[in-house]
Every structure is written in structure tokens, then in C-alpha cells.
N, C-alpha and C positions, 0 to 999 in steps of 0.2 A: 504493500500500500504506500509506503514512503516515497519506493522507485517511480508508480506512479503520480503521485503528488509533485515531482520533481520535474518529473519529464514535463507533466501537463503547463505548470508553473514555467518550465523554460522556453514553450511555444508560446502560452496566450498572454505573460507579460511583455514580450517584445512587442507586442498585436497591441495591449492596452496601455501604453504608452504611447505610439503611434497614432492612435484613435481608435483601436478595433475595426469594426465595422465600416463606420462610418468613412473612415479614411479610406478604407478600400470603395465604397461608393461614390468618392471623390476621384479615385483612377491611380491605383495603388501597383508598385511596380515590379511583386513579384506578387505571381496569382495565392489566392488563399487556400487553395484545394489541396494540395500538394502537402500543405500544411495539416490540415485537418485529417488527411488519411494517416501521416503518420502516427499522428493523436489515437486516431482508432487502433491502429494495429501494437502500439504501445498496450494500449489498455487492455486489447483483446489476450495477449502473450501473457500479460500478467495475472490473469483469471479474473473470476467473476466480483464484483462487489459486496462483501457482508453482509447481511440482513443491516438496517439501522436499529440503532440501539433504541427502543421508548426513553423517554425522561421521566425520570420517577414522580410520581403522583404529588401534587403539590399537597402534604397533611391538611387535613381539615380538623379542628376541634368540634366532638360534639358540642351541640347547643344545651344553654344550661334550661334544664326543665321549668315547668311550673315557675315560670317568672312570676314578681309582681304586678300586675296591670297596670301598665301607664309607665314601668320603667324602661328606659331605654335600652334596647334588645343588648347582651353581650354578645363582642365578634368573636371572642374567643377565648374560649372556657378552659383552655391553657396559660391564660393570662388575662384575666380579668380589665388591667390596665393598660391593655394594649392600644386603646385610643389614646391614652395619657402620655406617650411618645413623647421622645425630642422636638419640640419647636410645634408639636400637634396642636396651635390651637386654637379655640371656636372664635367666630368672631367679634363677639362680646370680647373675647380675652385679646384679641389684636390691637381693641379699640382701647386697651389702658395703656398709661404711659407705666412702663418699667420701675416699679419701686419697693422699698421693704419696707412694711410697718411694724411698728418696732410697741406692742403695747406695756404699760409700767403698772404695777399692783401696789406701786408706795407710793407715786408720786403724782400719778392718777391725770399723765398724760402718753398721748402716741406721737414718736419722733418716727422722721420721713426720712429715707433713705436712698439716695440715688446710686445703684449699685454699679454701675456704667462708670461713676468719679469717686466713689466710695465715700459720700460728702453728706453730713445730714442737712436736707431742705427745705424741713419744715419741723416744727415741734407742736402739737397742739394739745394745749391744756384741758382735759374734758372734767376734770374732777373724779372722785370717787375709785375705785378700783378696777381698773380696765386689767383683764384676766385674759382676751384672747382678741385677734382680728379675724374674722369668719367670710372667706368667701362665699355669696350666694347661690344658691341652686343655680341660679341662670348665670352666675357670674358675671353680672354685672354691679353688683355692688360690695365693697365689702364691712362687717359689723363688726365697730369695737364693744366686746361684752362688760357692763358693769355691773358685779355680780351685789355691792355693797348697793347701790343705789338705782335698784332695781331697770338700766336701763339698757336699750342697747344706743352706738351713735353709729349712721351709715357715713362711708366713706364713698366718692366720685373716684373710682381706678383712674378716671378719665384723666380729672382733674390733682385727685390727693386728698382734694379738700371733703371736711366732715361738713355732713347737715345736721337739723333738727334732731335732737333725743325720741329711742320710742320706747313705750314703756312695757318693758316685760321680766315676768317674773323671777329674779334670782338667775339673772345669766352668769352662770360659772364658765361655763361653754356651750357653744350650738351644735347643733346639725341639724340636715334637712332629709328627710327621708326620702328613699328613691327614686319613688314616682312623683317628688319635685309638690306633692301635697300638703308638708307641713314641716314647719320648722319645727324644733324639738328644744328647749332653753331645759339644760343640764341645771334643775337648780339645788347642786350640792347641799345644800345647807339646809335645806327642807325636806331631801332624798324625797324628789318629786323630778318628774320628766314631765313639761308643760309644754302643750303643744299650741301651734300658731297657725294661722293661715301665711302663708313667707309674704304676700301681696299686699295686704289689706290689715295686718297682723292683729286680726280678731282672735281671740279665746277659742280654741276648738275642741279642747280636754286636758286633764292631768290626769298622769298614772303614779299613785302615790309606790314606791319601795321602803319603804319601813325599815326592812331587813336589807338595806344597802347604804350606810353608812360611807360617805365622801362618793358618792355617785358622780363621778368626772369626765372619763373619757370612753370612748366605742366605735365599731364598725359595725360594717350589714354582709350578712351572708352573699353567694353569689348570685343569689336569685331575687335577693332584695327582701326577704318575708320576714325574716329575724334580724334582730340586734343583739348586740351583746356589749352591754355598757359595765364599767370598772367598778368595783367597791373598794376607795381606796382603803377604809378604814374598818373595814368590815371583813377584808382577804378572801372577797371572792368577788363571783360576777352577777349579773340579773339577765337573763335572756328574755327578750320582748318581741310578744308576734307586732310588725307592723300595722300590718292593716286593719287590725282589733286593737291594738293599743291595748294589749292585756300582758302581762305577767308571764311567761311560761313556767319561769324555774330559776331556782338560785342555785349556782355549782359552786363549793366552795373548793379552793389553790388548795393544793395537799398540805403546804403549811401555810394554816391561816394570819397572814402578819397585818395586824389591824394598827397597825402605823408605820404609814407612808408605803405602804403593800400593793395592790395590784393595781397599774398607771395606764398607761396609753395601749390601745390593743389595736391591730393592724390586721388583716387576713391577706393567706400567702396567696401568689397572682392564680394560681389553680384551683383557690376556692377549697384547698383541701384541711387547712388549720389554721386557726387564729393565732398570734405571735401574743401574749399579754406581759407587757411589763412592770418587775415586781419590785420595787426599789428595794423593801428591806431585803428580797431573798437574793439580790445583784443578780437579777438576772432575768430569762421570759420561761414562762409556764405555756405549755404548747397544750392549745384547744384543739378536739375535732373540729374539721369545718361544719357539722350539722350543731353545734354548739352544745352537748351533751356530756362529755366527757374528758378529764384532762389526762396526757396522753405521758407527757415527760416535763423535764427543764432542763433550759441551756443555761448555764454559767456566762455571763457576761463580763463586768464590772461591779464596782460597789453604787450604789444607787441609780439602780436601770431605770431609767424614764421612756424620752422619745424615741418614738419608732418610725424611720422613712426609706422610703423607697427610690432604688436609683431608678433612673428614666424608663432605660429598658427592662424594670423589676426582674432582676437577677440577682441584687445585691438587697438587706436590710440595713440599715444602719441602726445604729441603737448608741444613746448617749446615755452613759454614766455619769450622772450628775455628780456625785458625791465622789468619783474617781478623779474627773476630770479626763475622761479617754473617749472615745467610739469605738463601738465592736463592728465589724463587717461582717455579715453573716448570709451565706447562700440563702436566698430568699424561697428557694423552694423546699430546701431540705433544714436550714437552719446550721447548717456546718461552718464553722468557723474560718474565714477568712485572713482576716486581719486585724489588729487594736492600734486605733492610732491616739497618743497621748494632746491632749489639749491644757500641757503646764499651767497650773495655778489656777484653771477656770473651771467652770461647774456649767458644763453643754446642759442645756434643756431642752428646748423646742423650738423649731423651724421649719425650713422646709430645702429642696431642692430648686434650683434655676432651671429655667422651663427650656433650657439647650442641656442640662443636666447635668453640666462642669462643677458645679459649686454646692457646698450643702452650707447654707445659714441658720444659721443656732444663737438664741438669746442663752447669755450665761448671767440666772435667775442670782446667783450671789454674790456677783461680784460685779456688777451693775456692767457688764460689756456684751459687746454681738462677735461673733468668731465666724472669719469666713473661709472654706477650708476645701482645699482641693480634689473632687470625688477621686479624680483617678489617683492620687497617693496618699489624702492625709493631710498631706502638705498647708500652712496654716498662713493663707493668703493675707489677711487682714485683721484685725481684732479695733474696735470700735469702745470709747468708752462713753455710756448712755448715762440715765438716771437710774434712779431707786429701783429695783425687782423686774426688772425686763422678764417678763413672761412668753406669752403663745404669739411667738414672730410669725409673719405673714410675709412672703414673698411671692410677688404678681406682676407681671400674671402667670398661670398655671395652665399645660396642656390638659386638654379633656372635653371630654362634651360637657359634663355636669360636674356638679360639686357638694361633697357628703358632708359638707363645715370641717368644722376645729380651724385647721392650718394650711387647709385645702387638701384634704382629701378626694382626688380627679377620680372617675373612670369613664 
């Protein structure tokens, strides 16, 4: 096959330089016949051609069953976040200007960040305890939560700038459920889940948990039907049907650590187990994905908090607050990776840059923002803010929708 590729090659390159064809129907001045037989009888001397190979079937992922109604179909139930891509995103998120919100729990404003000059450009004073910025379902807006003063204040991505206060109950943190029908105001302090209309933000219900103590942080299964929200102080979790807004079950961490215990919960891109992190046990407690049963624990660092995903969700990150490190962790299997030390700071939460180069993390005690290289570690910048930097916001985020906290895409 070679000898033929060579020969062929050595006739009909001189031919297509020339002009091919063309140039012989222009009155070419050796005839092309001559040419063309010896082609045949090359090719015929050297036997027949091979069958052609097929090209291997492009994988398909089954579709994930029994969706929720009205949520946006998943493309592929090998990775959930697979619309959340590098640079994937919606047009809502193209229309904000580039910036990180930086909110304070002592000082009770959001500093503006231009991550492009690394320069803060705004500061604005809201009062009260801002705890998180919450992108919204439709991503067009984002919400500073004030859990002291019952409010939340919307942010313009557009512009930066905050509006009008609205008032909802005990926002420790948000989320927006699925099918994009109602905000969820995390209000810890009441261990209540109150839910909103996200447009109009009327009253739609509350689901009291009783038996969930520091009720903070959550994700939804792959099908969107169940949640599974954090008991920090209580060392387990609360599984919640969506669409009833009922209770299903409290699972409690095999060791129940009822301070500062199980934090930010994440599910892995296959839909097959929830990642929960456990600060006092340094480290994450692995859910089934049908949120049932707890499975194992990975060792971390010493106060495991946030949990984020690199772009292409292959990797997990996890910050040790009380270490001051990030663990790398195979996002599918939980296999350890790599620890990369963040000297003298206490990582908390952030998020990823929507090209996926950068992970930004507010460092809750030592009042700074760290900005730090996905692909080594490498500790690009460090930032020094106000009082209690909490649940950082960097936007805009790839994704079609948005499940709150810190921007959680799929």
C-alpha cells in the first residue's frame, strides 16, 4: 500500500501543480493518457485494495430517566456538566461584563473585582451580613444573600451595580431548583428551606427540618427530583423530593461531627455519588447518587469545605480551610490527585473562570481572595479585602442554567 501511495503521489503531484486538468484543457504538452495507464497498471500489480476500515461509533450516553418536568433535558449522563464547558456560554452570561464578587459577613459589604487587571472596582456597602452572591436560574442576575437582615440585594452582571433590597427569609444561601420554578433561601438559622417564586418573589412554601441543624449547603440529583442539603451541625444530610417539597429522609455521616461537620456537597458529572464535605472529619463522605446510603470517605485536609469542578469535570477541587491546601481529586472516582498548599490562608469558596485556567477562593480568615492556577497550583495573585470574605462569585459562568450558591452550571 505504501509503494502504491508513492507511485500515485509521484504522477498526480507533478499534474497538480501544473493545474491538473485544467491545464491540460488549456493544451498541455505531453498527452495525459500515457500517464494515467501507468497509474492503472501500478495499482493493478500491487493487488487489490482492503476493505475500508468503519470508524468506531461515536458513544452515546444513555438518557437520564424520569427527568423532572420543565428541567432542561441532560446531553449526557456521563457528565452531567457537559454544557458547562470552557467558554460554553448562554447569552445572558455573554451579556455580563467579566467580574468577581467578593461578599463580607463582618463588614457587610460586596467588593468588585476586575479579574482581567486584578484591581478592585467597586466596593458597595449593603449592611448586614452578606453570606453569598447567587447567580440566577436564568443568569441574568446575581443575589447578594443577607442572612442577618432578612434580605436579599440583586446585582446588574451587566453593569456591577446593586438594586433595590428584596425581602426574604433568612438567606444563608440560595438555590433555584431545576425546573427554574422556585428559589429555595437556605435559612440556617430557622432549619427551614423557604421557597420563592425566582420572578415575582412571592411566598410559595416552607419545609421546616427540625432535625437538621446548620442546614447550608446542597445539590440535585441527575434527574433533578431530589436534593440533598448539608446538616452542618447536626453530621448528616436531609434528602428533599423537589416537586412535593417534602422530607424524604435524614442519613446521618458515619461519624456524626455536629461542629463544623458536613459543608458543601457536589455530585460527581455521572450522576453516580455525591462528594459531601466534612470539615471536622478533613475530608468528603461519598453518597450514593440515588441519595440513600453513605458509601466510604476520602481523606483530604484538615477543614474540608468547598467543592468545585474543573471545566471539563474530570478534576474536584476541595479546599481545606483550616489547612490552608486544595486537594485535586478524580472527579469520577475521587482518587487523589494532587495537594496544593495555599501558605498562611484558609481557601473557602469560589468558583472556576469560565475558560477554566483559574480557581478563585475567598480566604474567610484572613480577610484575602487567592487566585491560583488550575493547571499546577501555582498561586497567581492573592488580594487583600475586608472582614470575613465568604461565598465568592465569579461571572460569568458556562451553562445553560444555574442551581445558586456560587454558581452551580449544568
Amino acid at each position: 500500500m505504501r509503494l502504491k501511495s508513492q507511485v500515485r503521489d509521484a504522477i498526480l503531484r507533478p499534474m497538480e501543480r501544473s493545474g491538473g486538468g485544467s491545464w491540460c484543457r488549456r493544451g498541455c504538452r505531453a498527452p495525459l493518457i500515457p500517464q494515467l495507464a501507468v497509474l492503472a497498471i501500478v495499482v493493478a500489480c500491487a493487488g487489490p485494495l482492503p476493505p475500508a476500515v468503519p470508524a468506531p461509533p461515536v458513544p452515546t450516553a444513555a438518557p437520564v430517566a424520569n427527568q423532572l418536568p420543565g428541567m432542561p433535558p441532560v446531553l449526557n449522563a456521563q457528565n452531567i456538566y457537559s454544557a458547562a464547558g470552557a467558554t460554553m456560554l448562554s447569552d445572558a452570561a455573554k451579556a455580563a461584563t467579566p467580574r468577581v464578587y467578593v461578599p463580607h459577613t463582618k463588614s457587610g459589604e460586596v467588593w468588585v473585582i476586575d479579574p482581567a487587571t486584578f484591581t478592585v472596582v467597586a466596593k458597595h456597602r449593603l449592611g448586614g451580613e452578606i453570606q453569598h452572591v447567587v447567580p440566577s436560574y436564568d443568569m441574568t442576575t446575581l443575589y447578594a444573600t443577607d442572612d442577618r437582615r432578612h434580605k436579599v440585594t440583586p446585582f446588574d452582571p451587566r453593569t456591577g451595580e446593586p438594586g433595590g433590597s428584596i425581602p426574604v427569609i433568612d438567606p444563608y444561601n440560595m438555590y433555584f431548583t431545576p425546573d427554574g420554578r422556585s428559589a429555595i433561601s437556605v435559612a440556617e438559622a430557622r432549619r427551614q428551606l423557604v421557597f420563592y417564586d425566582p420572578h415575582t418573589w412571592q411566598h410559595q412554601g416552607t419545609l421546616g427540618t427540625p432535625d437538621c441543624a446548620g442546614i447550608d449547603h446542597a445539590d440535585f440529583t441527575a434527574d433533578g427530583r431530589t436534593a440533598v442539603f448539608s446538616c452542618e451541625w447536626a453530621g448528616r444530610v436531609a434528602v428533599v423530593d423537589v416537586a412535593s417539597r417534602q422530607l424524604l429522609r435524614m442519613i446521618d455521616m458515619p461519624v456524626r461531627n455536629t461542629k463544623m461537620g458536613p459543608q458543601d456537597v457536589r455530585l460527581a458529572p455521572d450522576g453516580s455519588v455525591f462528594y459531601i464535605a466534612d470539615s471536622q472529619q478533613n475530608g468528603l463522605w461519598v453518597l450514593d447518587g440515588a441519595a440513600t446510603t453513605v458509601l466510604r470517605q476520602i481523606p483530604t485536609g484538615h477543614g474540608a469545605h468547598g467543592l468545585y469542578l474543573s471545566r471539563d469535570a474530570t478534576r474536584l477541587f476541595v479546599t481545606n480551610r483550616h489547612e490552608g491546601s486544595i486537594s485535586v481529586l478524580d472527579a469520577y472516582t475521587g482518587a487523589a490527585l494532587a495537594k496544593w498548599a495555599v501558605p498562611g490562608g484558609s481557601p473557602d469558596m469560589g468558583n472556576i473562570t469560565a475558560d477554566g485556567r483559574q480557581l478563585w477562593l475567598s480566604g474567610r480568615y484572613d480577610g484575602a481572595v487567592y487566585v491560583l492556577d488550575t493547571a499546577d497550583g501555582r498561586l497567581i495573585h492573592k488580594f487583600d479585602v475586608g472582614r470575613g470574605p465568604h461565598g465568592l462569585c465569579v461571572w460569568p459562568q458556562p451553562g445553560r442554567y444555574s442551581l445558586g450558591h456560587t454558581g452551580i452550571t449544568r
